[in-house]
Each structure stands twice: as structure tokens, then as C-alpha cells.
ChimeraX commands (.cxc) that place a marker at each C-alpha (Angstrom):
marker #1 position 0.00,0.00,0.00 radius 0.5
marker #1 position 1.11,3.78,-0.51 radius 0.5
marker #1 position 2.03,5.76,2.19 radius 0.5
marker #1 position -0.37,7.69,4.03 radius 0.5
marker #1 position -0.06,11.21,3.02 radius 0.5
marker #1 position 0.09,13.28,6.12 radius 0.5
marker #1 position -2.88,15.39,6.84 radius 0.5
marker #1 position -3.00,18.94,6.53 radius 0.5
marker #1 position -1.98,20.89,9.60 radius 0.5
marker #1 position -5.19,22.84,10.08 radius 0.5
marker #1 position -4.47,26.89,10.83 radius 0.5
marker #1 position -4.48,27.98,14.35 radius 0.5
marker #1 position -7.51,29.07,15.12 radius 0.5
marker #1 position -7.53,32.82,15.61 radius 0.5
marker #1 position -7.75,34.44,19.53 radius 0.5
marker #1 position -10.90,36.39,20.56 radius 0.5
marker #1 position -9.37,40.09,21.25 radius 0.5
marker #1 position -10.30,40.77,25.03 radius 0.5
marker #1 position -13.21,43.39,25.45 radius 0.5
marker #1 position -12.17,46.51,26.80 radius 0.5
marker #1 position -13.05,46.72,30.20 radius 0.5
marker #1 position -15.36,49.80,30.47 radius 0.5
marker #1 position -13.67,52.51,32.95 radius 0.5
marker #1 position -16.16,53.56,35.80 radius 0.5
marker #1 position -18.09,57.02,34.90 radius 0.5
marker #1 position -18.35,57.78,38.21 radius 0.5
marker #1 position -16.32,57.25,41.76 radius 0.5
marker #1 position -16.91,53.77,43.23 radius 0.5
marker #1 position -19.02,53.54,46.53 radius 0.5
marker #1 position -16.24,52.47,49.19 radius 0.5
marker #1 position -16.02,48.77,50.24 radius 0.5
marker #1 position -16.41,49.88,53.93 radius 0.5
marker #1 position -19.87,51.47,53.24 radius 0.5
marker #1 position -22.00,48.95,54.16 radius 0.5
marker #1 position -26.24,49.07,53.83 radius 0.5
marker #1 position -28.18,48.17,56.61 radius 0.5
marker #1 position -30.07,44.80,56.45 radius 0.5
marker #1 position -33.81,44.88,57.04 radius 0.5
marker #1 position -35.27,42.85,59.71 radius 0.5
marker #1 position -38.47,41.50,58.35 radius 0.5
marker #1 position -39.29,40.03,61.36 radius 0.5
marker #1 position -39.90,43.24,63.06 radius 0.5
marker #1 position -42.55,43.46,60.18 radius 0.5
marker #1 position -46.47,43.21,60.47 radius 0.5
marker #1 position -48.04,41.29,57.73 radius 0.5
marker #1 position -49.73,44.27,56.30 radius 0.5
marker #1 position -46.64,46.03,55.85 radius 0.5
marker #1 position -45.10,43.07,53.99 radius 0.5
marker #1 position -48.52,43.24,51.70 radius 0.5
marker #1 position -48.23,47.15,51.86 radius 0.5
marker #1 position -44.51,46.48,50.17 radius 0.5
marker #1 position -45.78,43.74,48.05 radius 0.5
marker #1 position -48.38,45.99,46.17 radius 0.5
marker #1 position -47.10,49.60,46.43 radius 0.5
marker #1 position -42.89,48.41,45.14 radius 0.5
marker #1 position -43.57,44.97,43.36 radius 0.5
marker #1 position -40.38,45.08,41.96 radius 0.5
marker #1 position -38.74,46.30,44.74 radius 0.5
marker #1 position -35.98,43.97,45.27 radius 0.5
marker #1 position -34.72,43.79,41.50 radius 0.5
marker #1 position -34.69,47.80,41.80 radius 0.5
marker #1 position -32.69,48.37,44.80 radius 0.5
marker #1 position -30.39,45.88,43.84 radius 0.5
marker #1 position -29.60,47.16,40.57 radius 0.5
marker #1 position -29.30,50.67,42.13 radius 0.5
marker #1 position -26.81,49.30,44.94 radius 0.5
marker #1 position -24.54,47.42,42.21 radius 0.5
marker #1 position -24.41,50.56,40.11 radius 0.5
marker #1 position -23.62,52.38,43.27 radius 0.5
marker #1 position -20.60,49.45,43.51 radius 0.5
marker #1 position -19.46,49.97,40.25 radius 0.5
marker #1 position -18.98,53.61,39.24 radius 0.5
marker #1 position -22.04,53.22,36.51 radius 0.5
marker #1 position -24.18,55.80,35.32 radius 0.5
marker #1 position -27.74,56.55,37.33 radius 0.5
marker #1 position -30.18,58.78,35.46 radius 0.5
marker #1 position -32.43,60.75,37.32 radius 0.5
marker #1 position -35.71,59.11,36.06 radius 0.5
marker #1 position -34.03,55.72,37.50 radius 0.5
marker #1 position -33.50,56.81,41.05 radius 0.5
marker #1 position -36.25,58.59,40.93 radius 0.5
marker #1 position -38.24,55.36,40.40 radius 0.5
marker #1 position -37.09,54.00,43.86 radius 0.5
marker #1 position -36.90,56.90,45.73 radius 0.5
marker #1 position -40.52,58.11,45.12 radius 0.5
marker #1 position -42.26,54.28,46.12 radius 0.5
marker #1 position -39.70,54.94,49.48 radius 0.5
marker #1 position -40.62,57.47,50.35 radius 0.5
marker #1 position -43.94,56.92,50.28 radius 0.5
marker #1 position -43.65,53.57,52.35 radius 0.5
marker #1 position -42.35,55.44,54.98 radius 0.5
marker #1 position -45.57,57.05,55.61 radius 0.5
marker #1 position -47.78,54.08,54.60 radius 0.5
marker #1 position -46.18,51.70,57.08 radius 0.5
marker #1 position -47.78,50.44,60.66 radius 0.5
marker #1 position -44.79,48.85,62.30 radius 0.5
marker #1 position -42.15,50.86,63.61 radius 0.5
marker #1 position -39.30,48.43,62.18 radius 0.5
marker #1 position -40.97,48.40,59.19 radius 0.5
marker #1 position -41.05,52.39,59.13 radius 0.5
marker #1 position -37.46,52.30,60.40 radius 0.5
marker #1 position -35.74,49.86,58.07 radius 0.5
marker #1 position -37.75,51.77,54.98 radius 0.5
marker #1 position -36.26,55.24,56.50 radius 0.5
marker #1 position -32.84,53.86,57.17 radius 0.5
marker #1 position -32.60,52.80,53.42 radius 0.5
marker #1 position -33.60,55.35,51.44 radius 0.5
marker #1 position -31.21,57.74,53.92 radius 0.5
marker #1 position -28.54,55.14,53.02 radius 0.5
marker #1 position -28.98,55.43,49.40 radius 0.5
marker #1 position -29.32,59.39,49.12 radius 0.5
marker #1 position -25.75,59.35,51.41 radius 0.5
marker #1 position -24.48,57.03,48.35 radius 0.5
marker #1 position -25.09,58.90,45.75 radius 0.5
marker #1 position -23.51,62.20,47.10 radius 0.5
marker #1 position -20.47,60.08,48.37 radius 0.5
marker #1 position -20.04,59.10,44.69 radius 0.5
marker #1 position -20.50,62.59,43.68 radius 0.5
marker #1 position -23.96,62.21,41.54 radius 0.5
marker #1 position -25.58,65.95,40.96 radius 0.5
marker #1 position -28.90,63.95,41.16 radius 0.5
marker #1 position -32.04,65.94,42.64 radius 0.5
marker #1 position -33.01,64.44,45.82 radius 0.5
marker #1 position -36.18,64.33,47.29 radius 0.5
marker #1 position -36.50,65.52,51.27 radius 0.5
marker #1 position -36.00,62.97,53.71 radius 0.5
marker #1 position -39.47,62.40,55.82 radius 0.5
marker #1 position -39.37,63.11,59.64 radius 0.5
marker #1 position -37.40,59.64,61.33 radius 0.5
marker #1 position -39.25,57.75,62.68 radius 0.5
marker #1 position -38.85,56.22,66.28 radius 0.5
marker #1 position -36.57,52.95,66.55 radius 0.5
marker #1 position -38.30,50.16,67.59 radius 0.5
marker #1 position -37.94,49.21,71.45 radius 0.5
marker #1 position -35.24,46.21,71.66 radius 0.5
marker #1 position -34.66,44.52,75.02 radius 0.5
marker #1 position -31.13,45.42,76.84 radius 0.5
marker #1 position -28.57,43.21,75.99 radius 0.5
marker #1 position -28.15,41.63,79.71 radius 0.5
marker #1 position -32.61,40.85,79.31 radius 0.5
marker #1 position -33.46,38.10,77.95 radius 0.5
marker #1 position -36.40,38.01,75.43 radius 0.5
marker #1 position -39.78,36.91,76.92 radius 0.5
marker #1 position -41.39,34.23,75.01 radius 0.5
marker #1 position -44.96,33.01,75.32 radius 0.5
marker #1 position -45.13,30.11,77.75 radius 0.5
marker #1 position -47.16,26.90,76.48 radius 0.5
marker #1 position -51.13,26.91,77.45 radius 0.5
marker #1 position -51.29,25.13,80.37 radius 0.5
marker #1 position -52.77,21.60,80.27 radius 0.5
marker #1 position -56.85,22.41,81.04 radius 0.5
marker #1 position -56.98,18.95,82.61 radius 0.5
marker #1 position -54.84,15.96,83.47 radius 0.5
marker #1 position -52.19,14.58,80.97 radius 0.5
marker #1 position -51.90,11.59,80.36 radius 0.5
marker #1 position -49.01,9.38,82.57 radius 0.5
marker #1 position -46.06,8.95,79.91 radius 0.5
marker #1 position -46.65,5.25,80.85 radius 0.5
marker #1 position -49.72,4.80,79.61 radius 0.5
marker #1 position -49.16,3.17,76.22 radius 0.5
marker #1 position -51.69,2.63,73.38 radius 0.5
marker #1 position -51.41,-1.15,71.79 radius 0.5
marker #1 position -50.15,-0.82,68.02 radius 0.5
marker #1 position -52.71,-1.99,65.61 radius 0.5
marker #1 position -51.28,-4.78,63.50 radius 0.5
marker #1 position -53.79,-4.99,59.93 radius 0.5
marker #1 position -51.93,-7.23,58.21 radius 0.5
marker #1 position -54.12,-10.08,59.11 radius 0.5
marker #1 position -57.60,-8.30,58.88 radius 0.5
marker #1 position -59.59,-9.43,56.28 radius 0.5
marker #1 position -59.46,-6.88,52.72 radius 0.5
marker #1 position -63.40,-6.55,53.50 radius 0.5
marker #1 position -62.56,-5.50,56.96 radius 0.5
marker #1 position -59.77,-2.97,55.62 radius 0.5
marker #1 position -62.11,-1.51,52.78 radius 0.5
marker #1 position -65.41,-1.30,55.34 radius 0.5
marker #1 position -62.40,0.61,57.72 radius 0.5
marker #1 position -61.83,3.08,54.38 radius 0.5
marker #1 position -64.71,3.25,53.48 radius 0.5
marker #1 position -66.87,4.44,56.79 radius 0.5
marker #1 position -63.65,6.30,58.50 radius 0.5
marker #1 position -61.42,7.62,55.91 radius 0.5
marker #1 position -59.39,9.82,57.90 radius 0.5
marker #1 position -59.53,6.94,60.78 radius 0.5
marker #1 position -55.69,7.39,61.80 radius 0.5
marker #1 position -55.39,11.31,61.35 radius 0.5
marker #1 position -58.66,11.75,63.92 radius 0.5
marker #1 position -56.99,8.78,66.42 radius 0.5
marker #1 position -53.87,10.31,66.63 radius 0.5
marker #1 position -55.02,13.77,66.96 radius 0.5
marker #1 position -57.38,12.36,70.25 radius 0.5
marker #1 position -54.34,10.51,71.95 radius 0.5
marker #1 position -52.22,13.93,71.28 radius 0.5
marker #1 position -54.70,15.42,73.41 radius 0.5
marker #1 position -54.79,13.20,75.87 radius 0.5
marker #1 position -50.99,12.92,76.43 radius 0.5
marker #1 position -50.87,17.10,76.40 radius 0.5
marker #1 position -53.98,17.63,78.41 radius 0.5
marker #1 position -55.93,19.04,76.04 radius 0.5
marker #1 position -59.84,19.91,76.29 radius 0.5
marker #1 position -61.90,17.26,74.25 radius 0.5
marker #1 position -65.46,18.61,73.86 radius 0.5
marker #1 position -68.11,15.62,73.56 radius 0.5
marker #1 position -68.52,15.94,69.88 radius 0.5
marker #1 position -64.62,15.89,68.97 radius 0.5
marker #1 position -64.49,12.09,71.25 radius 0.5
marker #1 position -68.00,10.93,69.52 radius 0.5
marker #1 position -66.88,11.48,66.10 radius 0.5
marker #1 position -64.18,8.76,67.05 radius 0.5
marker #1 position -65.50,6.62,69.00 radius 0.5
marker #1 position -68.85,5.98,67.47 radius 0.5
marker #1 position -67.21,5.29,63.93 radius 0.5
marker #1 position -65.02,2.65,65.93 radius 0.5
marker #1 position -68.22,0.77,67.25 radius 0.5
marker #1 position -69.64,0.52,64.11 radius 0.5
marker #1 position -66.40,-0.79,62.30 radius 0.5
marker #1 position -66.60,-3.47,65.27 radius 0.5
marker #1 position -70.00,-4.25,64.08 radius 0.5
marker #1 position -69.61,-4.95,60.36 radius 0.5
marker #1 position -65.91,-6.30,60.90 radius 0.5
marker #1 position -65.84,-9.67,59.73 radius 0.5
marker #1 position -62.44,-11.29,60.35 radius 0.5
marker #1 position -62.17,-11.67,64.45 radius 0.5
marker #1 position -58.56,-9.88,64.24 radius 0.5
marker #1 position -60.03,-6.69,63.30 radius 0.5
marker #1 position -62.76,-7.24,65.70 radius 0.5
marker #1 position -60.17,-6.99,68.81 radius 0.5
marker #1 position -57.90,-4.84,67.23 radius 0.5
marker #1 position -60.84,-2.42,67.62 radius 0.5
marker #1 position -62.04,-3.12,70.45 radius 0.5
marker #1 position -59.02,-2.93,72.27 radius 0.5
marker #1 position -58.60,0.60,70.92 radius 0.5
marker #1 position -61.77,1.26,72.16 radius 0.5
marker #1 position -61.23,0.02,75.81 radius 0.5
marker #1 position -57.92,1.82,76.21 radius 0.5
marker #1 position -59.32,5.01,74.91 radius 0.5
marker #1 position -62.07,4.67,77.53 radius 0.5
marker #1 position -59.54,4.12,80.12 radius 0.5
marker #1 position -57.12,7.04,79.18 radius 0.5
marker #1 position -60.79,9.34,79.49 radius 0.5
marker #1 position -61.53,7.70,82.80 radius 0.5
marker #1 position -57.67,8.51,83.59 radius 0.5
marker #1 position -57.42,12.08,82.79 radius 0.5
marker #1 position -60.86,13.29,84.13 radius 0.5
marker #1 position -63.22,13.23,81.38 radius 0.5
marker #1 position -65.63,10.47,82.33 radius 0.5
marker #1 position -68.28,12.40,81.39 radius 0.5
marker #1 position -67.31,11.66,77.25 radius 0.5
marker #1 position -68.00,7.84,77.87 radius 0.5
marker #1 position -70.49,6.00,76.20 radius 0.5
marker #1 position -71.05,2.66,77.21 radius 0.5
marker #1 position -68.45,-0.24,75.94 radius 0.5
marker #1 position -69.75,-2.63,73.36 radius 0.5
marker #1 position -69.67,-6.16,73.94 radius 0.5
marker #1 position -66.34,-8.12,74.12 radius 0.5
marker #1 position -65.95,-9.89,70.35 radius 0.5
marker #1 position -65.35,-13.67,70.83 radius 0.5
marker #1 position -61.74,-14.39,70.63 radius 0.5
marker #1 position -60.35,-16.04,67.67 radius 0.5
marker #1 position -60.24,-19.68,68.80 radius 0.5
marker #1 position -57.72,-20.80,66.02 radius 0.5
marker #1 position -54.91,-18.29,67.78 radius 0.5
marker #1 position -53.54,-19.65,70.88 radius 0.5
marker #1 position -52.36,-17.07,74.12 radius 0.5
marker #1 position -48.70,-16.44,72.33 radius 0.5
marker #1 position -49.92,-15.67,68.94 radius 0.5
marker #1 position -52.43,-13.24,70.24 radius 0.5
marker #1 position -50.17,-11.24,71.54 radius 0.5
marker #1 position -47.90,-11.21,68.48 radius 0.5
marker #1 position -50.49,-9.77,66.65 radius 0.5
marker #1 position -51.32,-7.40,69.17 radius 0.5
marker #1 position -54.26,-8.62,70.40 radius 0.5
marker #1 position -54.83,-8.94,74.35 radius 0.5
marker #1 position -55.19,-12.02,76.16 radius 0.5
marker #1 position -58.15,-10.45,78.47 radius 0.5
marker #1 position -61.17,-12.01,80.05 radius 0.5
marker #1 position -64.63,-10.58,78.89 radius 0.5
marker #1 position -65.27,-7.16,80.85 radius 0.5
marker link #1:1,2 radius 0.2
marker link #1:2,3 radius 0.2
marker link #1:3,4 radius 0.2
marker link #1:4,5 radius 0.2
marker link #1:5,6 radius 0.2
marker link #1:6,7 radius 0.2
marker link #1:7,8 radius 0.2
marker link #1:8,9 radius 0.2
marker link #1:9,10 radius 0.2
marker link #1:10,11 radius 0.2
marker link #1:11,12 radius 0.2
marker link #1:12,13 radius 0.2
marker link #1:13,14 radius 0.2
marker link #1:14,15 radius 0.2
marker link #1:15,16 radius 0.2
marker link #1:16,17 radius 0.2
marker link #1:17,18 radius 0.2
marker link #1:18,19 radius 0.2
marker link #1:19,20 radius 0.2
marker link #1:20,21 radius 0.2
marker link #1:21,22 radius 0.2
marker link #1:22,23 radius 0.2
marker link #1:23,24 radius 0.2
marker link #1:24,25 radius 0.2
marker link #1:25,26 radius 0.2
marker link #1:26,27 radius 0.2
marker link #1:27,28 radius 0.2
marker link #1:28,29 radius 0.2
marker link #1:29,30 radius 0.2
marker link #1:30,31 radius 0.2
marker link #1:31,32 radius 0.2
marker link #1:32,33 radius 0.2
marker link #1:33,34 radius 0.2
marker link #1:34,35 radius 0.2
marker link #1:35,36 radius 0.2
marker link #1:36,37 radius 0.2
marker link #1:37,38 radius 0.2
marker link #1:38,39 radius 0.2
marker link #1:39,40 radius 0.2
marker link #1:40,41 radius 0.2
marker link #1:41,42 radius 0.2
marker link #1:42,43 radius 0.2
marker link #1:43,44 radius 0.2
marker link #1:44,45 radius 0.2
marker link #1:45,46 radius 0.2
marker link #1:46,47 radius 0.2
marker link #1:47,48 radius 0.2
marker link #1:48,49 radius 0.2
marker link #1:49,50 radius 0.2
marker link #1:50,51 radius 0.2
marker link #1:51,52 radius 0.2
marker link #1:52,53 radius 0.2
marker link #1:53,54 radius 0.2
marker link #1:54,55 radius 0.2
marker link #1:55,56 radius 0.2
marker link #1:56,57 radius 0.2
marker link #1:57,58 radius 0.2
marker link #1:58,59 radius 0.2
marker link #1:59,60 radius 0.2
marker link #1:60,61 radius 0.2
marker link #1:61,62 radius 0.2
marker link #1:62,63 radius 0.2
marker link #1:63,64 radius 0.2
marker link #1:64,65 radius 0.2
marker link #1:65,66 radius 0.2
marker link #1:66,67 radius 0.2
marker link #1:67,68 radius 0.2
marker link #1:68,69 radius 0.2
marker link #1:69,70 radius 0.2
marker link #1:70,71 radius 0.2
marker link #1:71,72 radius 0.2
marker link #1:72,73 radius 0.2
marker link #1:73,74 radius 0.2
marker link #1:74,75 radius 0.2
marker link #1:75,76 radius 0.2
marker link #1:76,77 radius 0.2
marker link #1:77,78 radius 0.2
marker link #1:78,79 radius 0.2
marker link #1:79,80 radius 0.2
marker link #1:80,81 radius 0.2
marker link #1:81,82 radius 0.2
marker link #1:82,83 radius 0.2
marker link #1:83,84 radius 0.2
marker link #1:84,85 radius 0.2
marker link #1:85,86 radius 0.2
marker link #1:86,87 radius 0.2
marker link #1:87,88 radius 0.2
marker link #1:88,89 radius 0.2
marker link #1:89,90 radius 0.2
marker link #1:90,91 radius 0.2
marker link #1:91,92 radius 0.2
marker link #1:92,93 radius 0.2
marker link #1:93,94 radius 0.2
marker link #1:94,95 radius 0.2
marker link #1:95,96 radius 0.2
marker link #1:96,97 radius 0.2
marker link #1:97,98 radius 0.2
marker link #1:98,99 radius 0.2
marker link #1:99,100 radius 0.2
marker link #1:100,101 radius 0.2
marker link #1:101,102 radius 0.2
marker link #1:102,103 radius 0.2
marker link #1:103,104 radius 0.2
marker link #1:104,105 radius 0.2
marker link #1:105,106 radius 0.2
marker link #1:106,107 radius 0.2
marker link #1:107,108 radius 0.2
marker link #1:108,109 radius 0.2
marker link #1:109,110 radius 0.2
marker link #1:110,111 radius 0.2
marker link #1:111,112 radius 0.2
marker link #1:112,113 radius 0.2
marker link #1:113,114 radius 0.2
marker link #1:114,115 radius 0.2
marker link #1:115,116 radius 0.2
marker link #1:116,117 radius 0.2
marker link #1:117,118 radius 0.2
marker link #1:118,119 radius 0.2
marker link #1:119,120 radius 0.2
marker link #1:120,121 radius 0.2
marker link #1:121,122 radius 0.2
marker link #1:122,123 radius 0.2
marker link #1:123,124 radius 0.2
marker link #1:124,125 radius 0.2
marker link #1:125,126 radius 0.2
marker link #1:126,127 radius 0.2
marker link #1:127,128 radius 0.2
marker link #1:128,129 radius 0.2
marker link #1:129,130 radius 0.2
marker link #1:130,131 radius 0.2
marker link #1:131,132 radius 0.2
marker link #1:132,133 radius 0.2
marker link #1:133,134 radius 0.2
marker link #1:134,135 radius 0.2
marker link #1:135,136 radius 0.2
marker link #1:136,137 radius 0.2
marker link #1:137,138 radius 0.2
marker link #1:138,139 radius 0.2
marker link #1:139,140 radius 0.2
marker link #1:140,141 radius 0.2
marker link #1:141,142 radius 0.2
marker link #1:142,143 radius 0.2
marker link #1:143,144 radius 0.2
marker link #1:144,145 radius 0.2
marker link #1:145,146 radius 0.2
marker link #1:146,147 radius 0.2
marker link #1:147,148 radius 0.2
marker link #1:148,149 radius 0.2
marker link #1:149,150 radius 0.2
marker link #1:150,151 radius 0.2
marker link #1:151,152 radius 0.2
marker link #1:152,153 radius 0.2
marker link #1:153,154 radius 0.2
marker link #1:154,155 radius 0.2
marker link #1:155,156 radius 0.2
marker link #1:156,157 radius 0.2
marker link #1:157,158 radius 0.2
marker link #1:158,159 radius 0.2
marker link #1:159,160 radius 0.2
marker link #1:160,161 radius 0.2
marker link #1:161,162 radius 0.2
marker link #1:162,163 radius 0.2
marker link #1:163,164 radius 0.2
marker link #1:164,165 radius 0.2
marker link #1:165,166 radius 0.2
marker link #1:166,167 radius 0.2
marker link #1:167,168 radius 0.2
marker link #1:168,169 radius 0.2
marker link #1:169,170 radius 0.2
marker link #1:170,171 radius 0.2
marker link #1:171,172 radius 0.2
marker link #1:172,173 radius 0.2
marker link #1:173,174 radius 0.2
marker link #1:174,175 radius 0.2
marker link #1:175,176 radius 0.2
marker link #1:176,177 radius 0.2
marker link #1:177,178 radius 0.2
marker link #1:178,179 radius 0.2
marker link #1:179,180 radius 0.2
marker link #1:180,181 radius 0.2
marker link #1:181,182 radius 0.2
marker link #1:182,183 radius 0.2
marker link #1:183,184 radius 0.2
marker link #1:184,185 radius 0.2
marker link #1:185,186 radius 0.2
marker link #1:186,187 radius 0.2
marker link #1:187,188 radius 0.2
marker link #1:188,189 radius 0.2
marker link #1:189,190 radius 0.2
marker link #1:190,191 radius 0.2
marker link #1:191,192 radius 0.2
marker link #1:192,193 radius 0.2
marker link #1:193,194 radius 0.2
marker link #1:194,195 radius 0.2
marker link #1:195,196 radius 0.2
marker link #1:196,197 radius 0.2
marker link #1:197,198 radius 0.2
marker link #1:198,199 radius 0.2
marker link #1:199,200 radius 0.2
marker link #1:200,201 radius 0.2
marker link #1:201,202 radius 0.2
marker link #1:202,203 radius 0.2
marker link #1:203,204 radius 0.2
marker link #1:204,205 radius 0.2
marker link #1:205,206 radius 0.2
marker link #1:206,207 radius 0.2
marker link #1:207,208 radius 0.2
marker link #1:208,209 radius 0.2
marker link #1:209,210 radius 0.2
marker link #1:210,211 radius 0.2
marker link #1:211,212 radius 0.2
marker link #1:212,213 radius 0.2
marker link #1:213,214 radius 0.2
marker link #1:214,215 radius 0.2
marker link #1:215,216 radius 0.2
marker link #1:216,217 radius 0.2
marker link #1:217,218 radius 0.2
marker link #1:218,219 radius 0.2
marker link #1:219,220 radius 0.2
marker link #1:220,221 radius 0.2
marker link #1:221,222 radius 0.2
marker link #1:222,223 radius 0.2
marker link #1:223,224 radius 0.2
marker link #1:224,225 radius 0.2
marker link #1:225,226 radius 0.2
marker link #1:226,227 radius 0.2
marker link #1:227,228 radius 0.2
marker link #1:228,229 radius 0.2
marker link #1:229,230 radius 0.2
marker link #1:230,231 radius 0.2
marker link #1:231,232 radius 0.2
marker link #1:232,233 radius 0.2
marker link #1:233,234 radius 0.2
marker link #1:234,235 radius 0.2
marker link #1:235,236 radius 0.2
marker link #1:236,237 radius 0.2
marker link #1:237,238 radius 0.2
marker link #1:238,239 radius 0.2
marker link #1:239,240 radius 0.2
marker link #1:240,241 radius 0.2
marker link #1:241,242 radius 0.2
marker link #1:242,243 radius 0.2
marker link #1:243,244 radius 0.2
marker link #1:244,245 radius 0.2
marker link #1:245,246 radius 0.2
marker link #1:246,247 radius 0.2
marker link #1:247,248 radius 0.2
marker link #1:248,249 radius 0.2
marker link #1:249,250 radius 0.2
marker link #1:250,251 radius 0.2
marker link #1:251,252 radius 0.2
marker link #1:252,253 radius 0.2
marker link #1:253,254 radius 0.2
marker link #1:254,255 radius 0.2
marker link #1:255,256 radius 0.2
marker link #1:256,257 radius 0.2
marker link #1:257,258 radius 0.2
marker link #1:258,259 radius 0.2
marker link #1:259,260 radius 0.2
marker link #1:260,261 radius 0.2
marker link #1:261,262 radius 0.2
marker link #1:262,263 radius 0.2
marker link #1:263,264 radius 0.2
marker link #1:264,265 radius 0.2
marker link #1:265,266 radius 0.2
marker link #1:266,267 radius 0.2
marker link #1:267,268 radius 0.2
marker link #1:268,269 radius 0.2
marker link #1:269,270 radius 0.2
marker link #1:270,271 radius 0.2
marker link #1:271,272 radius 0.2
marker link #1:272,273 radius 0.2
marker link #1:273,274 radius 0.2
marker link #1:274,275 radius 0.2
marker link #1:275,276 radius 0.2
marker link #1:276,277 radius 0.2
marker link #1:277,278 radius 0.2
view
């Protein structure tokens, strides 16, 4: 075979010239000055709405003013003018004090800016300052809202609630559970959290739970289910009778016959108490 010609060297591809860097038009802002953060904590919720729909763009604006500011660029009139104004205004619109104080402290901040940087720009007069919100002394420690207190007896930590174990209910009994108590687990937990925090439970909030149970004890076919519920039932009745609220009880449906092909152990695998009928 011939020999392989040797390919063309290709020509170096050509360098992009480097942009000229433009030269600041004006005198950069100095890296010590530094803008004061707002604390939107400080803020009502109206104010934050009153910022929301009087400055929508607020943010993007100030931002674009600050880095211009930074970098010695040009700021027209019409475009400080366009933040100044809405500030200015905010001042007077706000409720909060730190809301009216942050609001001042800016547009102060940004008017010093400008004539640090030497800008001829008209500027609008500063509104009376308003008063700094109150702040604890440093040696007080804030006061913070102390926890309702419990409007009757909690329950004992050592109370414990058996765990219901469906994986051997029949599907009927788990679809008649869906189907008549949907939110079955959200409205059980939220009772027991009131029981363990002593929380009031008017007589409607513990019927809407407990009535649903007896019924699902009534249609419940498979005798796991059966004594699943009605063990929840019985130890909700006894955590009422525990913490005071007897008065909630309606009366305990009959004991379900225990399953006779689980023996003592098994039962209590699956969760199921090894009682005698009460």
C-alpha cells in the first residue's frame, strides 16, 4: 500500500481580542460602606402586603441601584427617581415601627451614596425619622410566650396505646375501615395527642371517634379486626376515665369472641390482648 499522506496541519484558530473593560463614569461607593439589612421580622403582615403591592419590583430595583452604586455606573435621574418616590412613600404608609425604620434607614442610606459618589442627582426631602423600635437590653433576655397550660390531666407517659397490626384483617374489613372512617388514623392520633398534652376534648370531637369505631366493630368480619378495635376502644375509655373526662363515655360494646384458632402467644404477636370478657 502507498504511504499515508500526512494530513493537513489545520491553521491555528484565531484568539478572541479581550473586550475593553469599560472605565467607571463615576467614583466607586467604598467597600467599607456597608447598607443596613432589614429585619423582616420586626414586620407586620400588612406592611409586607403594603410592600408587596405599592414596590412589586422592589428587590430587582434596589439591587440594581446598589450594584451601580458598587461599580462607578451611570444613574439617570428618572431611575433613582423610580425607587426613591415608592420609598418614600412607604415610609408614611407603614404600621410597624421596624418596618417604618428599616424603609427610612434605606432610602437615607442610598441618598448618602449617591452624594459620596458625587452624583448631581435631585433628591427628594427625607421624611421626619421615625422612632426605633424598642429592643430589650442586651443583659434581658427576650420573653417568650409560655405553652397553654394543660386544662386537665395529661396523660401518665406510661400509659401506652397497643399498636394496631392490619396485616391479618380481612381486605373486606380494611375496605369497610376506608370506606366508613377515611381519615380513621389522622382523627386517632389527633385524640391521643390530646390526651398525652392535656388538652380539652369537647363531647362531639371524642364521639366522632368513638362511634365510627363501634360501628367498624359491628360490620368487621375477620375476628382480628374485631379486637384490634375493640381494644382501641377500651384503652381510649380508660385514658378518658384517667385524665378526668368520664363524662365523654359512652357505654363499651360487647367483648368480640376471641379467635379460637390463635392460641395465648400468637395473640399477643399480633397485638391482640389475652383479656377475660369485661
Amino acid at each position: 500500500l502507498p504511504e499515508r499522506p500526512a494530513s493537513p496541519e489545520r491553521p491555528a484558530s484565531p484568539e478572541r481580542p479581550a473586550l475593553p473593560q469599560q472605565a467607571p463614569q463615576w467614583p466607586l461607593l467604598p467597600e467599607d460602606f456597608t447598607f443596613t439589612r432589614p429585619n423582616r421580622y420586626t414586620w407586620l403582615n400588612s406592611d409586607i402586603q403594603m410592600l408587596k403591592t405599592n414596590f412589586p419590583d422592589y428587590r430587582e430595583k434596589i439591587d440594581r441601584l446598589k450594584r451601580r452604586l458598587r461599580k462607578g455606573q451611570e444613574i439617570t435621574q428618572e431611575s433613582f427617581t423610580a425607587v426613591e418616590t415608592p420609598l418614600r412613600l412607604l415610609v408614611d404608609q407603614l404600621v410597624s415601627l421596624g418596618a417604618k425604620s428599616d424603609i427610612y434607614n434605606l432610602l437615607n442610606e442610598l441618598q448618602q451614596a449617591l452624594k459620596i459618589t458625587g452624583r448631581n442627582l435631585v433628591l427628594q426631602t427625607l421624611p421626619e425619622r421615625p422612632a426605633s423600635p424598642e429592643r430589650p437590653a442586651f443583659h434581658e433576655r427576650p420573653v417568650f410566650p409560655k405553652a397553654p397550660a394543660p386544662q386537665v390531666i395529661p396523660l401518665p407517659k406510661d400509659f401506652i396505646f397497643s399498636r394496631m397490626n392490619r396485616r391479618n384483617w380481612a381486605d373486606s374489613d380494611i375496605q369497610m375501615r376506608d370506606i366508613i372512617y377515611p381519615d380513621f388514623q389522622r382523627k386517632i392520633d389527633r385524640l391521643k395527642e390530646s390526651l398525652r398534652r392535656g388538652y380539652e376534648i369537647k363531647q362531639e370531637q371524642f364521639d366522632v371517634v368513638y362511634t365510627p369505631l363501634k360501628l367498624l366493630m359491628d360490620v368487621s368480619v375477620s375476628p382480628q379486626a374485631q379486637h384490634a378495635l375493640y381494644t382501641l376502644i377500651q384503652e381510649l375509655r380508660q385514658a378518658i376515665q384517667m385524665t378526668g373526662r368520664g363524662a365523654l363515655l359512652q357505654a363499651l360494646p360487647a367483648p368480640p369472641e376471641r379467635p379460637a384458632l390463635l392460641s395465648p402467644r400468637l395473640l399477643e404477636d399480633q397485638g391482640i390482648p389475652d383479656l377475660p370478657p369485661l
